[in-house]
TITI-314935 format. One line per field, with one value per residue (C-alpha): x, y, z; residue number from 0. Coordinates in Angstrom, 2 decimals. Layout:
BEGIN
px = [X_...];
py = [Y_...];
pz = [Z_...];
nr = [NUM_...];
This chain:
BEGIN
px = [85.12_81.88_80.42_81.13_79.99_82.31_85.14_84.42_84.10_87.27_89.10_88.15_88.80_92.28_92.67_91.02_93.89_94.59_91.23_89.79_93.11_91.16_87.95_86.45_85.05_81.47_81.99_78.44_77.45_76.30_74.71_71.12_70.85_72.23_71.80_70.27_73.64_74.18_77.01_80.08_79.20_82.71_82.61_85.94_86.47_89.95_90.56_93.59_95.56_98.85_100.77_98.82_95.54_92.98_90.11_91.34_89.21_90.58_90.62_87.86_86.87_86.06_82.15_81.99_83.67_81.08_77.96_79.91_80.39_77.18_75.31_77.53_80.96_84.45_86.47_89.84_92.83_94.60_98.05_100.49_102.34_103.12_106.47_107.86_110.28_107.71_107.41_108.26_106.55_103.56_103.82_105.00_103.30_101.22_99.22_102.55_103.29_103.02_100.74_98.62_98.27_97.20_94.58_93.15_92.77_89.64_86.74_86.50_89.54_88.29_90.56_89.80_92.20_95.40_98.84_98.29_100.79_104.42_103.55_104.44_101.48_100.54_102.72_102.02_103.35_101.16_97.99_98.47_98.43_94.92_93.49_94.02_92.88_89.71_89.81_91.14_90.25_86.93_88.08_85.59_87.03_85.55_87.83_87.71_89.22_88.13_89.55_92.97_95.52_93.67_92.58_96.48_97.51_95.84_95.95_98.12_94.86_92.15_93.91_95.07_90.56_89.94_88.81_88.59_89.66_91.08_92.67_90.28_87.75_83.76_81.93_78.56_77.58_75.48_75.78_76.35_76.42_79.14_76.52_75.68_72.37_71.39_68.27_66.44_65.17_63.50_65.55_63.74_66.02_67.84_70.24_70.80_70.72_72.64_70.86_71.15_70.59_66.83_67.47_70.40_69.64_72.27_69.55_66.33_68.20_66.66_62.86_61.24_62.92_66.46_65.53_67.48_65.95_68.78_72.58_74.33_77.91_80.39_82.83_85.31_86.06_84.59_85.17_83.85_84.68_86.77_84.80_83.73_83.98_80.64_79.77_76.60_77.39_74.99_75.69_76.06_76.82_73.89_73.58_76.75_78.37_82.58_85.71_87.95_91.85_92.43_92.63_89.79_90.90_90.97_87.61_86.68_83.02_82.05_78.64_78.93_81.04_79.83_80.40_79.51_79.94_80.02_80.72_82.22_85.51_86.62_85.34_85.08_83.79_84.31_82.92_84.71_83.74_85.15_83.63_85.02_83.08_79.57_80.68_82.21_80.12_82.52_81.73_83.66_83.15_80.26_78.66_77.90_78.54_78.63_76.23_75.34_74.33_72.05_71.38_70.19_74.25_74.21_71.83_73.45_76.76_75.05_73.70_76.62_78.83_75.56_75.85_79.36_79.36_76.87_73.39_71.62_71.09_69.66_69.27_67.34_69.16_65.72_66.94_65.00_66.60_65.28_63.36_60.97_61.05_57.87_59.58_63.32_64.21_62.76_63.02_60.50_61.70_61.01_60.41_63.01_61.35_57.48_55.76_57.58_55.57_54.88_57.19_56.68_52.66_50.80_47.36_45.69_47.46_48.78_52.30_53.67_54.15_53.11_56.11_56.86_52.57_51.37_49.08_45.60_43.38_45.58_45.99_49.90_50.56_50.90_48.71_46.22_43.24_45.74_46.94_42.63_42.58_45.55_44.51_41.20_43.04_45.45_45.52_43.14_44.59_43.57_40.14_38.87_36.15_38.59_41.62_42.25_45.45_46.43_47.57_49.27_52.30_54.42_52.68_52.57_48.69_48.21_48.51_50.87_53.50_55.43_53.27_53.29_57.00_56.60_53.72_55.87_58.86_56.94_54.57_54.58_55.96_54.44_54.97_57.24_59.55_58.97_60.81_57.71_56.91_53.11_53.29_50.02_47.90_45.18_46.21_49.92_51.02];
py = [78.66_77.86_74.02_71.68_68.22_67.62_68.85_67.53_63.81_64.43_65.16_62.33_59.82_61.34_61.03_57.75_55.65_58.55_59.55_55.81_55.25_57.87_56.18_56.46_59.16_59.30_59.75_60.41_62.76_66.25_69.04_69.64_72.29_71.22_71.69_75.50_76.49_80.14_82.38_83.43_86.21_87.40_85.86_83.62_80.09_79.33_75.34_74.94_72.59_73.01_70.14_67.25_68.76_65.75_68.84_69.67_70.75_67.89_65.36_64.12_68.00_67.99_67.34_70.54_72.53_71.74_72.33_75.70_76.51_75.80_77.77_81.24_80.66_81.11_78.45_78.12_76.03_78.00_76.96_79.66_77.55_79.50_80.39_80.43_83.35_85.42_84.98_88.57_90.20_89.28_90.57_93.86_94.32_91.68_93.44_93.10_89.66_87.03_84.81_87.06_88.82_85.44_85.52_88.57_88.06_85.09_85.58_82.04_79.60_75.84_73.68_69.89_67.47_69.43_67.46_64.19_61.28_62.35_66.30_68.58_70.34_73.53_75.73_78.59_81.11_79.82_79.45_83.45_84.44_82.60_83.75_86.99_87.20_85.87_88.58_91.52_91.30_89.52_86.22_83.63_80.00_76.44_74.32_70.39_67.51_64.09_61.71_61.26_62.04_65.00_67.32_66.80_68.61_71.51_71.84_75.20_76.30_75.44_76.91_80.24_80.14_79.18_75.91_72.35_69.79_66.98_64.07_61.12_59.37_60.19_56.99_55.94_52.98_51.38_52.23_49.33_51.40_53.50_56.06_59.03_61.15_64.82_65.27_68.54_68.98_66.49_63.70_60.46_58.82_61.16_58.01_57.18_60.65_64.22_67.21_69.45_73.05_74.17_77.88_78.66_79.82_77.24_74.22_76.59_78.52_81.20_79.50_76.38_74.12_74.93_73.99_70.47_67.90_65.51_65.30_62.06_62.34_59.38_58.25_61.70_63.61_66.12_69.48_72.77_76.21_76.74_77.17_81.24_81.34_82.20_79.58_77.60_73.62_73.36_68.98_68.09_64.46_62.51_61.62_58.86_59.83_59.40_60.02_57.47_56.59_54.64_51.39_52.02_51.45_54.91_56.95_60.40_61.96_63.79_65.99_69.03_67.96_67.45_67.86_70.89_74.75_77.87_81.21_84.72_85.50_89.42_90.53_87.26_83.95_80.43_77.15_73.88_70.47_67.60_64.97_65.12_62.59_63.94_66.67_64.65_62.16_58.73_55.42_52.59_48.76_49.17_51.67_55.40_58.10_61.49_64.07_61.87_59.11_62.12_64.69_67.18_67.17_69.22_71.91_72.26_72.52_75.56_76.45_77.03_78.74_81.52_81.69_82.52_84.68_86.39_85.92_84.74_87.70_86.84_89.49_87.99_84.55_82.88_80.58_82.38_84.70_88.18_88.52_85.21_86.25_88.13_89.61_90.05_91.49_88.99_85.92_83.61_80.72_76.73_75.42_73.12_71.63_70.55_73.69_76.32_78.78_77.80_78.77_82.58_82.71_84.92_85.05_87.66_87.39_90.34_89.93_90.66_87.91_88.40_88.36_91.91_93.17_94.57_96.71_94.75_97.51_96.93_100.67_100.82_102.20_100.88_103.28_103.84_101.71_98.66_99.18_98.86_95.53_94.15_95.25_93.50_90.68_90.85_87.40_85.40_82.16_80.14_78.92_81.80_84.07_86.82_85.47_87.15_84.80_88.35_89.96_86.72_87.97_85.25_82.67_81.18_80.52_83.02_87.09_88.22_90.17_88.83_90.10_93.34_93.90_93.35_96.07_98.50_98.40_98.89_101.35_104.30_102.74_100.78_96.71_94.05_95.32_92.59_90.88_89.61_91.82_91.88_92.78_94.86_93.48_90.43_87.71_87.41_85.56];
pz = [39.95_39.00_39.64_35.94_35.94_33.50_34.88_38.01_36.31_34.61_37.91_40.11_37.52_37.06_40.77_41.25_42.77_45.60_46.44_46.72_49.03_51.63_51.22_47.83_46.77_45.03_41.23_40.71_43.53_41.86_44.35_45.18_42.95_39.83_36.83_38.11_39.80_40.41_38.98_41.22_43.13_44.50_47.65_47.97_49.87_49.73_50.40_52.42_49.97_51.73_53.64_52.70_53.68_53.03_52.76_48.82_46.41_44.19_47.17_49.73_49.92_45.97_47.04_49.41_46.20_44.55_46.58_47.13_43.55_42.37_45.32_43.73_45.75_44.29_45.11_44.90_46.61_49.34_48.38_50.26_52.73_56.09_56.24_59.78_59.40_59.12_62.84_63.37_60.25_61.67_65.16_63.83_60.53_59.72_56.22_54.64_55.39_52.60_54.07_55.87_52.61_51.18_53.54_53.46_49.31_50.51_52.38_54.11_54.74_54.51_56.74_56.55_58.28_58.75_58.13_57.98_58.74_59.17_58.74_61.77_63.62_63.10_65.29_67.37_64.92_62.14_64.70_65.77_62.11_61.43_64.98_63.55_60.53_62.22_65.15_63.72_59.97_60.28_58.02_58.39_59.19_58.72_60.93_60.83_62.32_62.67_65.51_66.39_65.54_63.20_66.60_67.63_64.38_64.98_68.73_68.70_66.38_69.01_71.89_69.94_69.42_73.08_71.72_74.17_71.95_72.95_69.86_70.99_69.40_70.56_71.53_71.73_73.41_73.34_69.42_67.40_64.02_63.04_61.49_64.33_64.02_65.83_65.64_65.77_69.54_71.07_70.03_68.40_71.31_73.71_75.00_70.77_69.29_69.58_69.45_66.90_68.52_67.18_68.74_66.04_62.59_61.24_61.85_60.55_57.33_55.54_55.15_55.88_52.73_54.20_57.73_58.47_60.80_60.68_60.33_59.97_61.22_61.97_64.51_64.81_67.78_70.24_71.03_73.04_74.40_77.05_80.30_80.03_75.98_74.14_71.49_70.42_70.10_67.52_67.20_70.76_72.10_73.88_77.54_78.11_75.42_75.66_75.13_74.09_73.26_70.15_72.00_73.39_77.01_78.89_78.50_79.75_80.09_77.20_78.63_77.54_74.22_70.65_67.01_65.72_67.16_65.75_67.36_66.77_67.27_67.01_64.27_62.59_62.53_63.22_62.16_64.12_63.24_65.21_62.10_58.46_56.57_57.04_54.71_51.94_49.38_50.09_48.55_50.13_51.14_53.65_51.21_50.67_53.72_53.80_51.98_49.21_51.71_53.67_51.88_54.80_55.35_52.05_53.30_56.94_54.87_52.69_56.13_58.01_54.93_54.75_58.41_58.27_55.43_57.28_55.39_58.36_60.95_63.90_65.80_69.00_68.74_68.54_65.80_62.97_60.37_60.69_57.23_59.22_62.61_63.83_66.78_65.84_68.98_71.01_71.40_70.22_68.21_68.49_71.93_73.20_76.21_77.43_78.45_76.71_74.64_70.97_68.05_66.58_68.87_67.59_68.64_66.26_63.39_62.60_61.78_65.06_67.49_70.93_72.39_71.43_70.38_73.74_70.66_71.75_69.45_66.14_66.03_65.70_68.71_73.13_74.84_77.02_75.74_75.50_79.11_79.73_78.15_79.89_83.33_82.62_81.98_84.89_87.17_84.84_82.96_80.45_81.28_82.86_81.47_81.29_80.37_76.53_74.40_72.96_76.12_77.40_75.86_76.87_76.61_79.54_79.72_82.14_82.38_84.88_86.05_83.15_80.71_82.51_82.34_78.21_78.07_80.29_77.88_74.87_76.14_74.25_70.89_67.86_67.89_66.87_65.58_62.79_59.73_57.78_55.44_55.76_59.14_60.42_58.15_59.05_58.48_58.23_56.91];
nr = [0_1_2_3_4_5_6_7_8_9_10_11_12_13_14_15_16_17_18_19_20_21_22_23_24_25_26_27_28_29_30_31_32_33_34_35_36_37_38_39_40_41_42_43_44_45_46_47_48_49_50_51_52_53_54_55_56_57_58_59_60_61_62_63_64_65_66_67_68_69_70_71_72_73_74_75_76_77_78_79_80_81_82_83_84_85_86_87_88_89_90_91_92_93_94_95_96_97_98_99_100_101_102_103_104_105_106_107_108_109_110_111_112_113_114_115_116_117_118_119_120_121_122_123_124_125_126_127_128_129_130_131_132_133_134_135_136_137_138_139_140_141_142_143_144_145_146_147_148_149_150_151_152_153_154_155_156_157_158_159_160_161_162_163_164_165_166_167_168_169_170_171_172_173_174_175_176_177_178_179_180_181_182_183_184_185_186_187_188_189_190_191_192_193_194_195_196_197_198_199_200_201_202_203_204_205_206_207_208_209_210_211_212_213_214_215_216_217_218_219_220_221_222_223_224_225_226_227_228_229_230_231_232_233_234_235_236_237_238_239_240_241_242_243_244_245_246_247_248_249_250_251_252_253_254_255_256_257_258_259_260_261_262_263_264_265_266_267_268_269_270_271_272_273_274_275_276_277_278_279_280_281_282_283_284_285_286_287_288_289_290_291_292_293_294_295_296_297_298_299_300_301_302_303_304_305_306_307_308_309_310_311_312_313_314_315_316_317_318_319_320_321_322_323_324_325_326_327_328_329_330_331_332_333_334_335_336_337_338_339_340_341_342_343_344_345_346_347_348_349_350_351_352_353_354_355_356_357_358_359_360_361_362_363_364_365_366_367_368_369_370_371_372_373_374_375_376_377_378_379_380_381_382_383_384_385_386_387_388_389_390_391_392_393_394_395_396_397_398_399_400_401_402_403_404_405_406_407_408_409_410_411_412_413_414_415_416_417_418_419_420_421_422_423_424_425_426_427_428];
């Protein structure tokens, strides 16, 4: 499906009644892009429409269809319920199972608020035949559930993905508002704000204008891996940040909790949200929320579908994509604390960043006449007469044994290796 405004104005005003019953949504919100949306380029996001789901492409989800759609997605509602005879299929044969075969026809499965009121959970049986998908046939998933009771529905779901979380509600005090902001490390406040993870290439995109700074979130939940999983909490909680029941009177810590986390699973990948608003465009009484209220929600939103379909390779985890990282296999992306070396150093301009250029002459090669510069260099710092900001390789304002271990490995081979494309030439870029 490809993003009409028309169409689009035509189905929320058919739907009015329902979809200002969940909060309103925004009639007029249109994505970033338009009117210069992209065709469909065959990758498919099927919206999980069965059961109630509130994330439907023609309910509160409509706004993240469109931003989809318009950035070259086909969308499309994910309508084949799970059918829990298929219990055994799937344990024995699973490729020839309905809804596994339902699956395996999308690319990305968009769950947003899984049965709501009187609807059952999602079993066990059901929760297995996502998990694997994921694992074994590299689906992508974008998992989301607000505060209670929406974690509760989808509980067999998080623990079949070795996910902690609990159906509470996250809370902030001393917050007064019921708006939430991460902020890109350091936080404006670190007692008011979350963090929003600056090493992951979900929070710096594919090039400066798709970098976010700032994503507004409200109320929800909390979640994390289970203690031993791998996963980057890209959105997590501030200092004194808790966990609440709905009545507010039992609380639990939440350090080490927050809102956003993405991580591979298998061979695929997973997206979990614990807030659902910040990715819808809502108009109600105390006025607009979501991604037309701030729009850097739309670009982490485009952000973490590219990451999950893969267009964001990372290969040193630095937080840069590749194709802007002058050392892609090491790590050398934005600081995140007071003394750190500075984002992508790279003292002679040359394309490579220090981190991986122990090639002091420029002539594409570590040898001998480099290991001559850095043993003139040895034990000064900044400062000193000696001390030369292309052999501290690290950064750390002075040329030591660290700096020694980096020339060591490379010796013998030619720099970087680098993603900008003018690499070994002066300057770069």
């Amino acid at each position: 499906m490809r993003f009409d405004r028309a169409l689009r104005l035509a189905a929320v005003t058919l739907l009015a009644p329902a979809l200002m019953a969940q909060g309103g949504v925004d009639p007029d919100f249109v994505p970033a892009a338009y009117p210069d949306c992209q065709a469909p380029a065959g990758f498919v996001v099927g919206f999980d429409e069965t059961d109630g789901a509130w994330g439907r492409i023609t309910g509160r989800f409509g706004a993240v269809a469109d931003v989809l759609a318009c950035d070259g997605y086909e969308v499309q509602a994910f309508d084949t319920p799970f059918d829990e005879t298929e219990t055994a299929c799937l344990d024995l044969d699973p490729p020839h199972c309905s809804y596994y075969q339902a699956l395996l026809a999308i690319d990305l499965l968009v769950i947003g608020n899984a049965r709501p009121g009187w609807r059952p959970p999602v079993s066990e049986a059901h929760a297995h035949a996502i998990a694997r998908w994921v694992g074994e046939a590299g689906g992508r998933l974008f998992l989301v559930a607000d505060h209670d009771p929406w974690p509760g529905k989808i509980q067999a779901l998080a623990e079949a993905l070795a996910l902690d979380w609990p159906s509470l509600f996250e809370d902030w005090a001393p917050l007064q508002s019921e708006f939430r902001i991460f902020s890109l490390a350091p936080p404006v406040d670190p007692f008011l704000d979350g963090s929003l993870d600056p090493r992951h290439v979900i929070a710096r995109g594919r090039s400066a204008a798709e970098e976010v700074l700032t994503v507004q979130t409200f109320y929800g939940s909390g979640l994390r891996r289970e203690p031993g999983e791998p996963g980057n909490l890209l959105l997590a909680f501030p200092p004194g940040a808790q966990l609440t029941t709905a009545d507010g009177l039992t609380k639990y810590p939440a350090d080490g909790y927050g809102q956003g986390l993405a991580f591979d699973f298998g061979a695929g990948r997973v997206y979990a949200s614990a807030e659902f608003t910040m990715f819808t465009a809502t108009v109600d009484a105390s006025g607009e929320k979501g991604m037309n209220a701030h729009p850097s929600n739309e670009q982490y939103l485009l952000n973490v579908v590219h990451w999950l379909e893969g267009l964001l390779p990372d290969a040193d985890a630095d937080g840069l994509t590749d194709a802007r990282d002058n050392c892609t296999l090491a790590p050398n992306g934005r600081p995140v604390a007071p003394g750190e070396p500075e984002d992508q150093r790279d003292t002679d301009a040359d394309g490579f960043g220090n981190a991986c250029d122990p090639d002091f002459d420029g002539d594409g090669i570590v040898g001998a006449s480099d290991f001559i510069d850095l043993s003139q260099a040895y034990g000064s710092a900044e400062g000193d007469a000696g001390y030369d900001p292309d052999v501290d390789l690290d950064g750390d304002g002075a040329v030591g044994d660290a700096d020694w271990q980096i020339f060591q490995a490379a010796f013998g081979s030619p720099p970087g290796p680098s993603g900008l494309a003018c690499a070994g030439t002066v300057p770069c870029p």
